[in-house]
C-alpha positions as CSV (number, residue, x, y, z in Angstrom):
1,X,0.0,0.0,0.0
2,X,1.4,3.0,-1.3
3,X,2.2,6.2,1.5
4,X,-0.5,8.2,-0.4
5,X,-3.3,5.6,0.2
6,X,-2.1,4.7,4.1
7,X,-2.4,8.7,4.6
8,X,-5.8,8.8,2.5
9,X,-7.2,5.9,4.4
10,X,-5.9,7.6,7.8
11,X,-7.7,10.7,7.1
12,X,-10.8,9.3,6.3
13,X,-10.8,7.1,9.7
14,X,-10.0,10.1,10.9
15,X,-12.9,12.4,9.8
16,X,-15.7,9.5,10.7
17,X,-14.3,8.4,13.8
18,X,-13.0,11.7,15.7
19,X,-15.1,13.4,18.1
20,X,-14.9,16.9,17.8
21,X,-16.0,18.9,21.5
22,X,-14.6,19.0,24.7
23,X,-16.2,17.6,28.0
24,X,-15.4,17.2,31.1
25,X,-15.9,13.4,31.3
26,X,-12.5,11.3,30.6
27,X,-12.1,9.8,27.4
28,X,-12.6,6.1,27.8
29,X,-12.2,5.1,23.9
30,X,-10.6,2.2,23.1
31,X,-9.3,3.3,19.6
32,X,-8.6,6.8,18.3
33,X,-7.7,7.1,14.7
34,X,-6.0,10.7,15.2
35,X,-7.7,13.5,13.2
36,X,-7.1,17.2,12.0
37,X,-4.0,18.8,14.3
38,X,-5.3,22.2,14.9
39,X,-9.3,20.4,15.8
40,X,-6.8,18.5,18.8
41,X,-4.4,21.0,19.7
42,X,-7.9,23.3,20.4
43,X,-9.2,20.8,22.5
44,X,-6.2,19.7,24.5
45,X,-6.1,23.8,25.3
46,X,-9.1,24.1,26.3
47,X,-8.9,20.8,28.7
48,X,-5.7,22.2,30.0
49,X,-7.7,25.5,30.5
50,X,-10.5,24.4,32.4
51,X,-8.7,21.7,34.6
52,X,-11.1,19.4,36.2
53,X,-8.9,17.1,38.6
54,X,-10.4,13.7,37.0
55,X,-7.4,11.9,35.4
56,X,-8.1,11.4,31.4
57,X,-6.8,7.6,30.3
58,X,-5.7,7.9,26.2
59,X,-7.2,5.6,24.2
60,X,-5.5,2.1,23.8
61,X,-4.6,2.5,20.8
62,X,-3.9,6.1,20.1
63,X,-2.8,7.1,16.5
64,X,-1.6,10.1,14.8
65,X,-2.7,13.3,16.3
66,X,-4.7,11.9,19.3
67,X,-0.6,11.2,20.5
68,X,-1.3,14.8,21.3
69,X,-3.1,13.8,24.0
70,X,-0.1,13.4,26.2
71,X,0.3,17.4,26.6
72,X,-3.1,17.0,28.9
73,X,-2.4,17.7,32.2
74,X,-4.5,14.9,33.7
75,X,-3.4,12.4,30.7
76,X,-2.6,8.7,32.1
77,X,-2.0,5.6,30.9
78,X,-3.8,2.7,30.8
79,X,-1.9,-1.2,30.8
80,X,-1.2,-2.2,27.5
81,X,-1.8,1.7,25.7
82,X,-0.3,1.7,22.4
83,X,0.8,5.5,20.8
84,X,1.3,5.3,16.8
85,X,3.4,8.6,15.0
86,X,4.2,9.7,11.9
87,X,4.4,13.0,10.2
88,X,1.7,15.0,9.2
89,X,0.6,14.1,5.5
90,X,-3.5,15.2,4.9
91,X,-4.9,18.6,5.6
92,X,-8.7,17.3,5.5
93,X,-8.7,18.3,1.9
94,X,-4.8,16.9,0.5
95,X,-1.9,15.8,1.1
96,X,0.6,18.5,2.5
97,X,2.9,20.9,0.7
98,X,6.4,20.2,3.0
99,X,5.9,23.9,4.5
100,X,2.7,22.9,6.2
101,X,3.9,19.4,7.1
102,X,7.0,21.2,8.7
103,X,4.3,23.5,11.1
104,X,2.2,20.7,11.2
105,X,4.9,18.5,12.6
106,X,6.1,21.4,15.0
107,X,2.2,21.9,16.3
108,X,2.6,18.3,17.1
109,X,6.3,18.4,18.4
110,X,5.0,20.6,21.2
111,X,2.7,18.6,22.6
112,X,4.8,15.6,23.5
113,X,7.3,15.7,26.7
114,X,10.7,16.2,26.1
115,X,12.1,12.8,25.1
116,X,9.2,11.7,22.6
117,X,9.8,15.5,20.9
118,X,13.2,14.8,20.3
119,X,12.7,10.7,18.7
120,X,9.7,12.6,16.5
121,X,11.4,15.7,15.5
122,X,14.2,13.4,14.4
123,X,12.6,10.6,13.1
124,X,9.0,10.1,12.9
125,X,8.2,12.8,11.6
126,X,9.6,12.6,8.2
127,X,8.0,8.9,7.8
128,X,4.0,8.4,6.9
129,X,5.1,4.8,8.5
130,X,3.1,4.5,12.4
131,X,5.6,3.8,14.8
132,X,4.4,2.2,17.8
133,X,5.5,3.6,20.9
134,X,4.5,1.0,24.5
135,X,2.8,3.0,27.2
136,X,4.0,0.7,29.4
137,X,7.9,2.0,28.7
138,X,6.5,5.8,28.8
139,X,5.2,4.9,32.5
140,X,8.1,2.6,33.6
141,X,10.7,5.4,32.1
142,X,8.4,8.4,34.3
143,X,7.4,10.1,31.1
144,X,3.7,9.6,31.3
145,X,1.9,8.5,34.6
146,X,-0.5,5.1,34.8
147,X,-3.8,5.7,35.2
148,X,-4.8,4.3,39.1
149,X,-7.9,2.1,39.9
């Protein structure tokens, strides 16, 4: 399957599957596809903005931009959470001129702690290939805390 039709077929997940609104409930999905950036980074703001003290779990498996998702301040992480990046390809209408992926991928950059920015500034970022990251190692390492009960 070529990058074009991976990024296509992500994008399209993407636009049926997101939900687009904040609450104040945790998210308790099992999968999240990813989705527009700037739709993501707006709602992980306005979580952080109106902080509610209830720990939010990321989805098991949490693709593309719903990786974002780790710059919540309540974010946790479930046993068994698995984080899939790549670079940003589809801007809800086409694929990306490099300029925009290049924002795109900064937007996304600054929403992950410290040692996940620096692996996908470096790496993942320039591939439309989803590398898997184990929340298990994020929690063991201190990165991301495990979600209690």
């Amino acid at each position: 399957m070529s990058p074009r039709t991976i990024a296509s077929a992500l994008a399209i997940l993407s636009l049926a599957a997101c939900s687009i609104g904040y609450t104040d409930a945790p998210r308790t999905d099992l999968v999240d596809p990813g989705g527009l950036i700037s739709v993501r980074a707006d709602e992980i703001a306005l979580a952080n903005a109106h902080p509610t003290g209830v720990a939010r779990p990321i989805p098991m498996l949490c693709l593309s931009s719903c990786t974002m998702y780790l710059a919540l301040d309540a974010a946790c992480l479930r046993p068994g959470t698995r984080l899939g990046f790549h670079g940003p390809a589809w801007d809800g209408v086409g694929l990306m001129n490099q300029e925009d992926a290049d924002k795109w991928a900064g937007v996304m950059a600054d929403h992950y702690p410290a040692s996940i920015r620096a692996l996908y500034w470096e790496t993942m970022r320039h591939s439309q290939e989803i590398t898997i990251v184990q929340g298990d190692d994020l929690v063991r390492d201190g990165i991301i805390p495990a979600c209690k009960g």
